[in-house]
C-alpha positions in Angstrom: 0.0 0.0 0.0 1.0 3.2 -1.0 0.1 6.3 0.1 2.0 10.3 -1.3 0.0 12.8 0.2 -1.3 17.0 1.2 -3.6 19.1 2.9 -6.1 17.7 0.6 -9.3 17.3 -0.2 -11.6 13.9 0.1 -9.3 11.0 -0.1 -11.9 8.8 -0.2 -13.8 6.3 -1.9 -12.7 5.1 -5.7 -13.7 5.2 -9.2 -13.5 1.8 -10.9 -12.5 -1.8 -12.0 -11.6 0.1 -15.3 -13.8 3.2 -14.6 -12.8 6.6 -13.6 -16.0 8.9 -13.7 -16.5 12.8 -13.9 -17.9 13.1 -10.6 -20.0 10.4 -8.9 -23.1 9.9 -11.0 -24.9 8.7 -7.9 -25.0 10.9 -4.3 -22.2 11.2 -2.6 -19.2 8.7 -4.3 -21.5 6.4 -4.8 -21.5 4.9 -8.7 -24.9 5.1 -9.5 -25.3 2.2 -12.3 -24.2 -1.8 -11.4 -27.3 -3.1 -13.7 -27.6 -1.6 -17.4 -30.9 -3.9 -17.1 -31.8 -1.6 -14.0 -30.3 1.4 -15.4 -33.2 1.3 -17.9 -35.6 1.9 -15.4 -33.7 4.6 -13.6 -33.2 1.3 -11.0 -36.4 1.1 -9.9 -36.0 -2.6 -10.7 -35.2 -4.0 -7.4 -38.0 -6.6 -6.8 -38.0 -7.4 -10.6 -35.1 -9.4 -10.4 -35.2 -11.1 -13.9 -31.2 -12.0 -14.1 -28.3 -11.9 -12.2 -27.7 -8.3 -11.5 -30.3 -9.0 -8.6 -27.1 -9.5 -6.2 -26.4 -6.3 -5.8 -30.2 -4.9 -5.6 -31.3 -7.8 -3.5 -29.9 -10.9 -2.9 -33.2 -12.5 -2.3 -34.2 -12.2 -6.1 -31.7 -14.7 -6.9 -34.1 -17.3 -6.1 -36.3 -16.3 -8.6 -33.6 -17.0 -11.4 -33.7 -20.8 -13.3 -30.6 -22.9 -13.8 -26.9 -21.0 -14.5 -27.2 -17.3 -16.2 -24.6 -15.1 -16.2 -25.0 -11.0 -17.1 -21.6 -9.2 -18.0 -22.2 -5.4 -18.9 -20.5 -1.8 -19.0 -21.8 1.9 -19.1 -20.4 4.5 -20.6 -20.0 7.9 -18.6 -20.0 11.0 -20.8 -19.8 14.0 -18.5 -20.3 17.7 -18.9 -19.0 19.8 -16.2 -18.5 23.8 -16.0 -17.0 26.1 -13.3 -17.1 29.4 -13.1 -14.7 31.0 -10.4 -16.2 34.0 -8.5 -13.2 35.4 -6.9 -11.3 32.1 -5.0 -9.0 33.6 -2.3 -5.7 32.8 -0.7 -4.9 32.2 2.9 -4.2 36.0 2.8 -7.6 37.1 1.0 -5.4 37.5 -2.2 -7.2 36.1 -5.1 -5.8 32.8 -6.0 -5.5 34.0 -9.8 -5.8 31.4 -12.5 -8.5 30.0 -14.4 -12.2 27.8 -14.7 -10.2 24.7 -14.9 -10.8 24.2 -18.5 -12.0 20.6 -19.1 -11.5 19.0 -15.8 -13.8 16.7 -16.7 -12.7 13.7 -19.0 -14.6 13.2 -22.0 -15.7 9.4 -21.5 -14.7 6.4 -19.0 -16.4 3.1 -18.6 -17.6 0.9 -15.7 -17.9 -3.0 -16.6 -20.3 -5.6 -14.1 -20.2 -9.0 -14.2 -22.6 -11.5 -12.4 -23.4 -15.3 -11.7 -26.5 -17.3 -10.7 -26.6 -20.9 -10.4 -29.7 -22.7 -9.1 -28.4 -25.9 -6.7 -31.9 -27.1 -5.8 -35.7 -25.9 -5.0 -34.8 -24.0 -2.4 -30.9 -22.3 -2.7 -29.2 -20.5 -5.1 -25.6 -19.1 -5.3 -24.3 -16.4 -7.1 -21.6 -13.7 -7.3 -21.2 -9.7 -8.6 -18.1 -7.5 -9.5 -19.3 -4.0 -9.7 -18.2 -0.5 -9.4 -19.7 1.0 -6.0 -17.4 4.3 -5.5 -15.9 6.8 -8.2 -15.1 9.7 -9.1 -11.9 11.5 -11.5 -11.2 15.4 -12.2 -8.4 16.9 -13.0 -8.5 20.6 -12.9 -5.1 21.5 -14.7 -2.2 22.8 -11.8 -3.3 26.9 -12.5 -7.0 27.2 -11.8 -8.5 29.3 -9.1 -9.1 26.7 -6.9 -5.7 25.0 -7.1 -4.9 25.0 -3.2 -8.0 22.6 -2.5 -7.4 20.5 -5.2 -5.3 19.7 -8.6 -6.7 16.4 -9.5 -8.4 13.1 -8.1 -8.8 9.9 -9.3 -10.8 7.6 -7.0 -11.3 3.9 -8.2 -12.9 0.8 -6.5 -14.9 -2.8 -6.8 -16.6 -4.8 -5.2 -17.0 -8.9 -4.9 -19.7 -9.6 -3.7 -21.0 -14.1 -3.5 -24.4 -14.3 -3.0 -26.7 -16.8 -1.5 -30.9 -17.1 -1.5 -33.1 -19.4 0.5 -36.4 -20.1 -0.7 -38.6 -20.7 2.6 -41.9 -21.3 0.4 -43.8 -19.8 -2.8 -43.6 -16.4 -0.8 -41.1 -15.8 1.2 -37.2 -15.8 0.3 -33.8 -14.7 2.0 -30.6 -13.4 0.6 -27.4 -12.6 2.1 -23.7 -12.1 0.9 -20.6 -10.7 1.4 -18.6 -8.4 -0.1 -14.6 -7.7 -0.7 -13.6 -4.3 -1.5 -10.7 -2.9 -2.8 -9.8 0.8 -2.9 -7.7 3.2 -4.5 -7.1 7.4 -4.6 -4.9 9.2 -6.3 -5.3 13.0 -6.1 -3.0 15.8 -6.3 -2.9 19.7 -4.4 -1.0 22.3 -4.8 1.1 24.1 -1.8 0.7 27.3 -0.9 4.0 27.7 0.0 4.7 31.2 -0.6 1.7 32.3 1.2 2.8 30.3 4.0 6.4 31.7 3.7 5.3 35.0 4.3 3.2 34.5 6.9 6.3 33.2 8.8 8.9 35.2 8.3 6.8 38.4 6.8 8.6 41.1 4.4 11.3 38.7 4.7 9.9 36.8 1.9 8.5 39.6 0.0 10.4 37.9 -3.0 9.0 34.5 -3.1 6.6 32.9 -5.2 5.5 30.0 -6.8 3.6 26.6 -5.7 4.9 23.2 -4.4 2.5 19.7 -5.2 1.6 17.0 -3.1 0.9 13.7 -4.6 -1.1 11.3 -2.8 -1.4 7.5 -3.5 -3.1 5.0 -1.2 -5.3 1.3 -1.5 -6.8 -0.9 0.8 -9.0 -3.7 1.0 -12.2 -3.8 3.0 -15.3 -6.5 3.8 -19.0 -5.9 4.3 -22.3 -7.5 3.9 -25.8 -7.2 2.6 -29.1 -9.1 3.1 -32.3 -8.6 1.7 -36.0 -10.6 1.6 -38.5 -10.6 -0.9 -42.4 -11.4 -0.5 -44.5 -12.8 -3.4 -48.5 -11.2 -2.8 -49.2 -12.8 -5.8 -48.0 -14.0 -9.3 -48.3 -11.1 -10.8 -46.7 -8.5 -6.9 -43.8 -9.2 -5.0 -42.1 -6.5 -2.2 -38.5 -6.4 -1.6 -36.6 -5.0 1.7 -32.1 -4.9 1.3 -29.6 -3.6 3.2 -26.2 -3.7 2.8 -23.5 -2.3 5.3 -20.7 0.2 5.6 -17.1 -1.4 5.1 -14.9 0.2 7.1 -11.3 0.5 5.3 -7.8 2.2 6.2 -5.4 3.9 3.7 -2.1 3.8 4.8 1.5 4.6 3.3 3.6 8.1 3.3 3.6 11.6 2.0 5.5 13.6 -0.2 5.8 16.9 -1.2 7.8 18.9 -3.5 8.4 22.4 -4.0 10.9 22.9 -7.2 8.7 25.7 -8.7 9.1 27.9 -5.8 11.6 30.9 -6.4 13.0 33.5 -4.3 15.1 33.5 -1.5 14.5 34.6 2.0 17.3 36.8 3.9 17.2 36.5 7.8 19.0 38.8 10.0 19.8 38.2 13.2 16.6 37.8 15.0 16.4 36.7 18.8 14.7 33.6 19.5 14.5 32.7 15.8 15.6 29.2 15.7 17.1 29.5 12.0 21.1 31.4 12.1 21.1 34.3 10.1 22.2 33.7 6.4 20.0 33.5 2.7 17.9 30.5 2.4 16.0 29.1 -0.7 12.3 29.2 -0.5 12.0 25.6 -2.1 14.8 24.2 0.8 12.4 26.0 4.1 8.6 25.1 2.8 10.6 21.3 2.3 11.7 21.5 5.9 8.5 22.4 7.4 6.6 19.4 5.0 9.6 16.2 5.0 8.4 13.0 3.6 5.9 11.2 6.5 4.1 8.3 7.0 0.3 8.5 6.6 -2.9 6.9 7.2 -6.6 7.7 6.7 -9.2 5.9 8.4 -12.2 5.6 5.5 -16.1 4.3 6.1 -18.4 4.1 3.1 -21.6 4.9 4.3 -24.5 1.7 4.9 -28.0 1.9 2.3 -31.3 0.1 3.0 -33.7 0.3 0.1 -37.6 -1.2 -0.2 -39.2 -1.7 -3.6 -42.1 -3.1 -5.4 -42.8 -4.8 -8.5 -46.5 -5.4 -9.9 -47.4 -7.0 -13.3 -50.1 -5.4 -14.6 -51.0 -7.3 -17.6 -48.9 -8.9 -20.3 -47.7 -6.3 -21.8 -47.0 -3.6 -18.7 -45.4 -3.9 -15.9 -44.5 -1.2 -12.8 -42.0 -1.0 -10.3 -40.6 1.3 -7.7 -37.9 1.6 -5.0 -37.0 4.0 -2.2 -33.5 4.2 -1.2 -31.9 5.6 2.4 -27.8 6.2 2.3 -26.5 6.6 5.5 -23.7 9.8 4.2 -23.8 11.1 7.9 -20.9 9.4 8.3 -18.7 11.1 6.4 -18.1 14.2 9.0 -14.8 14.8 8.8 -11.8 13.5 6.9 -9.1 13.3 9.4 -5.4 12.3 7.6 -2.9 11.4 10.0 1.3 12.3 9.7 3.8 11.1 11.6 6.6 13.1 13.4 9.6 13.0 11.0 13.2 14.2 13.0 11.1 16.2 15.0 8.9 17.9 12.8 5.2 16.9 13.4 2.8 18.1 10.7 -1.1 18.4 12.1 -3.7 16.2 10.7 -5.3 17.2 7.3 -8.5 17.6 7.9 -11.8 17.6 5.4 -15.0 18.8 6.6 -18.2 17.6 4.6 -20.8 18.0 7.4 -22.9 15.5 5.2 -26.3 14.5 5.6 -28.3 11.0 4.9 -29.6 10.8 1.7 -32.9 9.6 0.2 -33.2 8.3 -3.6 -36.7 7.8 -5.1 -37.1 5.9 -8.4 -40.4 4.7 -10.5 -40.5 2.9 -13.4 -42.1 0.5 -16.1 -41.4 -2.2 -18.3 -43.4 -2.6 -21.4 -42.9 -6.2 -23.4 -43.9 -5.1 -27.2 -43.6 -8.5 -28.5 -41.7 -11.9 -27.9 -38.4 -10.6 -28.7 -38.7 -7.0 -27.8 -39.4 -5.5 -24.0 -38.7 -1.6 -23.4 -38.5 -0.1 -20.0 -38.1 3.7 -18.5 -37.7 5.3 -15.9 -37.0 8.4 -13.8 -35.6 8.7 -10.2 -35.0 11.9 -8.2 -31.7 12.1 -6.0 -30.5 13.7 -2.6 -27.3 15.2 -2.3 -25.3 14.7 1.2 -24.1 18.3 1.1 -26.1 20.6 4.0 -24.6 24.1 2.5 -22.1 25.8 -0.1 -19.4 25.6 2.1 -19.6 22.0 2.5 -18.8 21.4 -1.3 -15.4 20.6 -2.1 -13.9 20.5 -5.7 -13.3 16.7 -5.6 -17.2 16.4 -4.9 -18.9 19.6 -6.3 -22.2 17.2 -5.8 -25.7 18.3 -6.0 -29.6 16.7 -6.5 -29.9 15.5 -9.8 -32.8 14.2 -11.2 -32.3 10.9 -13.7 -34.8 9.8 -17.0 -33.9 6.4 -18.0 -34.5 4.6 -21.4 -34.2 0.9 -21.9 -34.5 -2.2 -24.0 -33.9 -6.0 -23.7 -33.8 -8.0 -27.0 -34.2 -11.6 -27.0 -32.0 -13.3 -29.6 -32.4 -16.8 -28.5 -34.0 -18.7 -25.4 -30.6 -18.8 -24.1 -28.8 -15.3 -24.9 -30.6 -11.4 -24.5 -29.0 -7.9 -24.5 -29.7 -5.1 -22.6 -29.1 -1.3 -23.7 -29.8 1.8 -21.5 -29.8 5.4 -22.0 -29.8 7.8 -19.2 -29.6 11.5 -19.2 -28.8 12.9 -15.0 -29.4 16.7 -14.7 -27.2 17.8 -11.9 -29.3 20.9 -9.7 -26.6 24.3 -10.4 -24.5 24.7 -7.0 -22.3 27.0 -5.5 -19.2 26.4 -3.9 -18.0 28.2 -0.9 -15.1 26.4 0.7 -12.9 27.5 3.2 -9.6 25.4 4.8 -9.7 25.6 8.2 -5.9 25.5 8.0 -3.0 27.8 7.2 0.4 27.0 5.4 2.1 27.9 8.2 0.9 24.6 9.9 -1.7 26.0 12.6 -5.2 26.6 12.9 -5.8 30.6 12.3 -8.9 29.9 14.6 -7.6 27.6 17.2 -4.0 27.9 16.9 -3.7 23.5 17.0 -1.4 22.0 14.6 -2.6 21.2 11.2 -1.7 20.4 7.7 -3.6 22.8 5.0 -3.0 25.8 2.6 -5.9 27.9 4.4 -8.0 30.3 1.5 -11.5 29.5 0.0 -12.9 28.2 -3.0 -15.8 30.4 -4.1 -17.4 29.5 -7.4 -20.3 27.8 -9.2 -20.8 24.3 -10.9 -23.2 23.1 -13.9 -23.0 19.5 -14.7 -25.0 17.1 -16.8 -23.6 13.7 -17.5 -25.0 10.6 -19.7 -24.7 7.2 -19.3 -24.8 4.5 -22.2 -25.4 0.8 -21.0 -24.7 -2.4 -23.2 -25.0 -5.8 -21.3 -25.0 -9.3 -22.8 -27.2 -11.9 -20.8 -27.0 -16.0 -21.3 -28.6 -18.7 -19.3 -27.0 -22.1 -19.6 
């Protein structure tokens, strides 16, 4: 495990098996789209459970599902993103200077899926997913406004996730499963170190300028679980109830910093109780001394979800469904990232306030089987954000509500083999952003005075996002 790090921003929660998306399309990090099946129907599909993707709606629905099938998909992400900066500040309530971030966000990525069912007997199937649950990947360029909160992130993750359904009678069925998860952020922050230098040592360092980086690399694994029950009514209605847990997970490994674009020197005379001797020192050589190379670790807890939903037949040819989904994001407080003391010289934590709220995600919609080979859905799903205020919404997350319409189609090719496409476009509410470091470069709290790692200033801009999603997933039952 490796871990280069900063006074960063949301070192959290990944982007993909293979994906890397704009921002994540679901609330919070959350990947909003494991099923192109349930993508169709703005996944509102959670007590259909027609093939395998059921594992990660609900476990239970696996024991609906004949014989071995196996569903393998991916869906493209095609982001649009805009900032506009409003007058970003410095620690010293200097304007930062630089631009909108020109395309920060990338122009397409993918996320693949893969699932398993096998029916052993009346009463038990087994079955297995690989999703993308986390993600998200900007990069902002290293001279835009709000450079000091963030230069780039690149958050990836999946999930394994072996299933199991129990079959009580022709009503009532159980699911349960476990899941491993790995992990993996990237991001990178520029240093405010000339800011910080003349904090310290004042007119001294009239002459200096320029930014250092931080890199940050970490991974982890981390396990979970999920359960869910489903209840028949009837042929035609069924109810489903899932839950699946937080997975607690711990990035550790060291930080670096570099500082080879600052310039200038700083000249100190002799100055009593000043610990440095008098003499010219390079900017680059004192912001290195006060931020050495350290061990790090972040303690991480994605946040647990527990959805109901319906499904309901209505006659051959329609069919409707809902589901309401709780996130538990009020976990996510504060991101604490831990340094060691390195010959002496302790750097505070970095700390990340989100202040986020639980979440709520409503979805609704319909299947409509045309013929024997063709069977359309749609949908549309409305979608909380866990961000309170404008000065909870950081760079690497400039989340809002967004509101999803889904369009779908299954095609049957054979009795054995189908494929699924899905179409959604997710309208992202326009935010503000307001953020504010509680820290300084100098390395203490301008409020409290404690130690801390950070570049201080505030982001202070607006955000208008779109993204669509394209969904192609191949289905065959053995």
């Amino acid at each position: 495990m490796k871990l280069k790090h900063l006074s960063l921003s949301v070192m959290v929660m990944g982007a993909t098996f293979g994906l890397m998306s704009t921002q994540a399309v679901a609330s919070g990090y959350q990947f909003g789209s494991q099923s192109v099946s349930g993508q169709g129907t703005a996944h509102a599909n959670g007590a259909e459970a027609n093939d395998p993707s059921t594992i990660f709606a609900n476990p239970a629905g696996l024991s609906r599902l004949d014989g071995t099938q196996i569903s393998g998909g991916a869906t493209l992400v095609v982001p649009h993103s805009e900032y506009t900066d409003n007058g970003s500040t410095n620690i010293l309530g200097q304007p930062t200077g630089g631009g909108n971030g020109g395309s920060f966000a990338p122009k397409a990525v993918a996320a693949p899926n893969f699932y398993l069912s096998h029916k052993v007997n009346d009463k038990i199937n087994v079955g297995v997913g690989v999703f993308v649950p986390y993600g998200a990947k900007l990069d902002y360029g290293f001279d835009w406004a709000g450079r000091y909160a963030l230069k780039s992130v690149n958050l990836q993750s999946f999930n394994i996730n072996p299933s199991m359904s129990f079959k009580l009678d022709d009503r009532h069925s159980f699911g349960f499963g476990i899941s491993a998860q790995y992990m993996d952020a990237k991001l990178q922050q520029m240093a405010d170190a000339a800011s910080g230098l003349k904090q310290t040592f004042g007119p001294l360092a009239a002459g200096v300028r320029g930014d250092g980086l931080a890199d940050v690399q970490g991974d982890d694994w981390g396990f979970g679980w999920n359960i869910g029950y489903m209840f028949q009514l009837d042929e035609n209605t069924r109810f489903g109830l899932a839950y699946r847990s937080s997975i607690k997970q711990s990035l550790s490994g060291t930080s670096t910093w570099t500082f080879n674009n600052v310039q200038g020197n700083v000249v100190i005379p002799p100055i009593p109780g000043l610990p440095l001797p008098p003499g010219t020192y390079r900017g680059s050589v004192l912001a290195k001394a006060k931020h050495p190379n350290a061990s790090a670790k972040v303690d991480v807890t994605t946040p647990e979800t527990a959805s109901a939903n319906f499904f309901h037949q209505l006659n051959p040819k329609w069919a409707l469904m809902g589901d309401v989904t709780w996130v538990a994001n009020s976990q996510m407080k504060n991101i604490a990232i831990q340094q060691s003391t390195v010959n002496g010289t302790a750097q505070g934590d970095m700390v990340i306030h989100q202040n986020w709220r639980d979440t709520w995600r409503v979805s609704l919609g319909a299947n409509y089987q045309y013929n024997d080979t063709w069977l359309f859905r749609g949908g549309v799903a409305w979608e909380q954000s866990p961000l309170q205020s404008d000065s909870d919404r950081h760079p690497a997350l400039p989340d809002s509500d967004r509101l999803w319409l889904s369009l779908g189609a299954n095609y049957k090719i054979n009795k054995q083999s189908s494929v699924d496409v899905a179409y959604s476009f997710i309208n992202f509410t326009n935010a503000n952003v307001n953020y504010t470091d509680g820290c300084s470069p100098t390395g203490k709290s301008p409020t409290t005075g404690a130690a801390c790692t950070g570049n201080g200033g505030t982001v202070k801009g607006s955000y208008k996002t779109y993204l669509q999603l394209i969904g192609l997933q191949y289905n065959y039952r053995f």
